[in-house]
C-alpha positions in Angstrom: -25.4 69.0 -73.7 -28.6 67.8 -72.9 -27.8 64.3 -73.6 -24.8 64.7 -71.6 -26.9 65.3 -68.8 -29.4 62.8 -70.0 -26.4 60.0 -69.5 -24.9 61.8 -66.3 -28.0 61.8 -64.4 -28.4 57.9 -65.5 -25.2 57.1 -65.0 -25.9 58.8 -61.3 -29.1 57.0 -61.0 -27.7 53.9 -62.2 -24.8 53.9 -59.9 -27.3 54.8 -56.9 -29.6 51.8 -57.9 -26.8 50.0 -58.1 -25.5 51.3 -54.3 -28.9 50.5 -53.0 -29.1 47.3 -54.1 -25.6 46.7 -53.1 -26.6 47.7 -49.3 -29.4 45.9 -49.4 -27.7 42.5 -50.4 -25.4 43.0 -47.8 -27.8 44.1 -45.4 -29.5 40.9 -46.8 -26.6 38.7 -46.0 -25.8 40.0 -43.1 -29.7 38.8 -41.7 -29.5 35.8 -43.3 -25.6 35.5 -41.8 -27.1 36.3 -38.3 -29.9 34.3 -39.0 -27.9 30.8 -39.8 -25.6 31.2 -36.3 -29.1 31.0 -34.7 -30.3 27.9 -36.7 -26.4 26.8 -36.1 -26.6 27.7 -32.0 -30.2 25.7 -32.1 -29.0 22.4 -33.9 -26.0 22.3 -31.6 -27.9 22.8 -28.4 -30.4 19.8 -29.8 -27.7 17.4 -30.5 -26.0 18.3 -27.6 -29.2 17.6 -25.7 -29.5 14.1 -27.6 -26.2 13.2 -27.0 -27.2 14.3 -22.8 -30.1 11.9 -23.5 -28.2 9.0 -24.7 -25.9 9.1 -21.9 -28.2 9.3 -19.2 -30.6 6.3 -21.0 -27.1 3.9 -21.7 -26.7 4.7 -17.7 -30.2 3.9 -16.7 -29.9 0.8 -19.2 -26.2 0.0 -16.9 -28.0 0.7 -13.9 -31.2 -1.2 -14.6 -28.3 -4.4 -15.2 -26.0 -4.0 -12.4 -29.9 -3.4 -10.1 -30.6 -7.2 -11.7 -27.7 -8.6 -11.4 -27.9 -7.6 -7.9 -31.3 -8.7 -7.3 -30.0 -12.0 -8.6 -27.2 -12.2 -6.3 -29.6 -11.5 -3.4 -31.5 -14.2 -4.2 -28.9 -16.7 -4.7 -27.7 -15.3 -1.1 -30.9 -15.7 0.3 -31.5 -19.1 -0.7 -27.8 -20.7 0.2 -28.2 -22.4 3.2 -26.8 -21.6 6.3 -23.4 -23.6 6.0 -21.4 -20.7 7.4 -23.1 -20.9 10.5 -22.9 -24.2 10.5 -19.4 -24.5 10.1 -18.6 -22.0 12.8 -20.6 -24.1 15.2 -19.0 -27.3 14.2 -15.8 -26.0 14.6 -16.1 -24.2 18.0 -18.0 -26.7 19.3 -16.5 -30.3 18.0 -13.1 -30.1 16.6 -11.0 -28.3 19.6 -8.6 -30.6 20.1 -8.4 -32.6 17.2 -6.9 -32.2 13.8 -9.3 -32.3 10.6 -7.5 -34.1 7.4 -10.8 -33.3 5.2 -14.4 -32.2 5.6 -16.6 -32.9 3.0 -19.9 -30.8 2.8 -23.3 -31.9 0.8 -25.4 -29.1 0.5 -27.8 -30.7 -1.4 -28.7 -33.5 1.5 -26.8 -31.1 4.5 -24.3 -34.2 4.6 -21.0 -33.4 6.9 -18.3 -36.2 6.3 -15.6 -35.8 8.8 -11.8 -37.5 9.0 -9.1 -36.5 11.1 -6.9 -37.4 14.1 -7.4 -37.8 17.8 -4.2 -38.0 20.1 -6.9 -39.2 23.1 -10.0 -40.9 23.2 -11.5 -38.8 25.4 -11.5 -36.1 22.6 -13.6 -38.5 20.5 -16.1 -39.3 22.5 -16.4 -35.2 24.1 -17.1 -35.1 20.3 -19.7 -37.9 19.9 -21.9 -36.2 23.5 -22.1 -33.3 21.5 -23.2 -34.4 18.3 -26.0 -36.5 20.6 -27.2 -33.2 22.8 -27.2 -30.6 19.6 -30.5 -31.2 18.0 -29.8 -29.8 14.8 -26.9 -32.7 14.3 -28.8 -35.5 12.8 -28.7 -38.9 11.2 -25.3 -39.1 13.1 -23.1 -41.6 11.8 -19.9 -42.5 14.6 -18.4 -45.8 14.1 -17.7 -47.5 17.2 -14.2 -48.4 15.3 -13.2 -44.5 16.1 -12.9 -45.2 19.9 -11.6 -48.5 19.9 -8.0 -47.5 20.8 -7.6 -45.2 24.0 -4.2 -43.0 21.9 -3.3 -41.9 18.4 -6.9 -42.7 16.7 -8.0 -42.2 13.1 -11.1 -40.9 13.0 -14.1 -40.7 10.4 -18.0 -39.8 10.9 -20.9 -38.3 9.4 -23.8 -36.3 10.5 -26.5 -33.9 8.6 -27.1 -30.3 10.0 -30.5 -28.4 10.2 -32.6 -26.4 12.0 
């Protein structure tokens, strides 16, 4: 009997051991469960913030080119010369009553070739006055050939804008 209650009591004590440890493994795991969502939260919030990084540094990088390319543009904008202007002027002030057939523009030597057709004369030479009294029309040339006939004249002359 007493050996039966030698091997009941350690059976009990075993199974009891055996319970303990039990809870403490899965007390165990549970930590260490609880414990890996944390590291897992952490590691996503990091590569999340990476990722956050990349993005804005490939913008930056986009907005650093398009901030070039622009500066670039300005400067090519800033250095063209003033042929717009130019053009505007020519063409309220000379050619009102003529028709153009071409206009050739130089920028490099500001060289304006002009060809075109004058029913009158008068429109020719209301042309030539105010190439001569615009100072910044120079190096005029105006054949004398372009107001030989007083009706139905081809024209063609040159001049070189500046300021």
């Amino acid at each position: 009997m007493i050996l039966y209650q030698n091997i009941v009591s350690s059976g009990l004590l075993l199974f009891l051991m055996f319970l303990l440890l039990t809870v403490f493994l899965a007390g165990s795991l549970t930590f260490l469960n609880f414990r890996y969502l944390a590291f897992e939260k952490n590691i996503n919030d990091q590569q999340s913030r990476v990722i956050q990084t990349e993005t804005i540094k490939t913008m930056q990088s986009r907005i650093d080119d398009l901030n070039g390319s622009l500066s670039a543009l300005k400067k090519i904008q800033d250095g063209k010369s003033n042929l717009y202007e130019v053009l505007d002027k020519v063409n309220a002030e000379l050619f009102k009553e003529v028709k153009i057939y071409s206009l050739q523009i130089d920028r490099n030597s500001k060289l304006i070739t002009v060809s075109g057709f004058s029913p009158l004369r008068e429109n020719l030479v209301k042309i030539r006055e105010t190439i001569d009294n615009n100072p910044n029309y120079k190096e005029v040339e105006f054949p004398l050939a372009n107001l030989a006939n007083p009706i139905n004249i081809n024209f063609r002359f040159s001049f070189t804008y500046g300021r």
